[in-house]
Structures are given as C-alpha cells and as structure tokens.
N, C-alpha and C positions, 0 to 999 in steps of 0.2 A: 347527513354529516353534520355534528358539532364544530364549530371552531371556535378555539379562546385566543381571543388574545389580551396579552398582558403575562407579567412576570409572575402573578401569584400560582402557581401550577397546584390544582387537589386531583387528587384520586378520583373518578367517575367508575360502580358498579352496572350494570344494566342485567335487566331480564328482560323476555320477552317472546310473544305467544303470537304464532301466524296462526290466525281464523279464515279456511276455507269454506266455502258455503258448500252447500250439498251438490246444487245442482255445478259448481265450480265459475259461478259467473263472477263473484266477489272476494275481494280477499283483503284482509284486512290485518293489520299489525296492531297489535297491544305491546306496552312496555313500559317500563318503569326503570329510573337509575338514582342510586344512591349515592351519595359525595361523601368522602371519606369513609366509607364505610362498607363493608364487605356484606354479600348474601348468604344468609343462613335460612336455617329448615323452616323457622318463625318468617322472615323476610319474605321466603318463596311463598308459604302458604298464605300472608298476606297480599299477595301480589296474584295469586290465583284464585282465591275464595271467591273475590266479586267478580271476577272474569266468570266463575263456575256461573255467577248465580244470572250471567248477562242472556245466557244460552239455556236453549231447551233441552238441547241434546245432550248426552252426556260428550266429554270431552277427551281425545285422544290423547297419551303422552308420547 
C-alpha cells in the first residue's frame, strides 16, 4: 500500500507482472507506476521487454 500524504494529489498509473516459478515455491511481483501519466502500448512493452529478458522461459499473458 502507497500512502501520501500532503495536499498536492497526482495521478499514479501502475503495471505489473506476478512471476510464478515452475516448481510454485516462489512468487514474486514486478511493477512499475507512472505519475501523471497514463499506459500505453509503448509503456507496457517497455515495462515487459526486460522482464522478458530476466526469464528463461518464455512468458505467459
């Protein structure tokens, strides 16, 4: 959980990817958030390219 405080309120975007392991003993969260600023097709593919490249396996959507 984020918490702000103070009066200046922005827009927070978030993405983000649960990495299960195979054998299911780990699990792990990836994510990323953008402040002011909305996700688009550029955004997302920035935010998965290196996740792709952190794994061996290919990657389920």
């Amino acid at each position: 959980m984020l918490r702000h405080v103070g009066r200046n309120l922005k827009k927070v975007s978030a993405s983000a990817g649960l990495c299960v392991s195979p054998d299911r003993r780990e699990v792990r969260l990836y994510f990323q958030l953008l402040v002011d600023q909305n996700f688009n097709s550029v955004a997302v593919l920035g935010f998965l390219k290196p996740l792709a490249r952190h794994f061996r396996d290919p990657l389920l959507a």
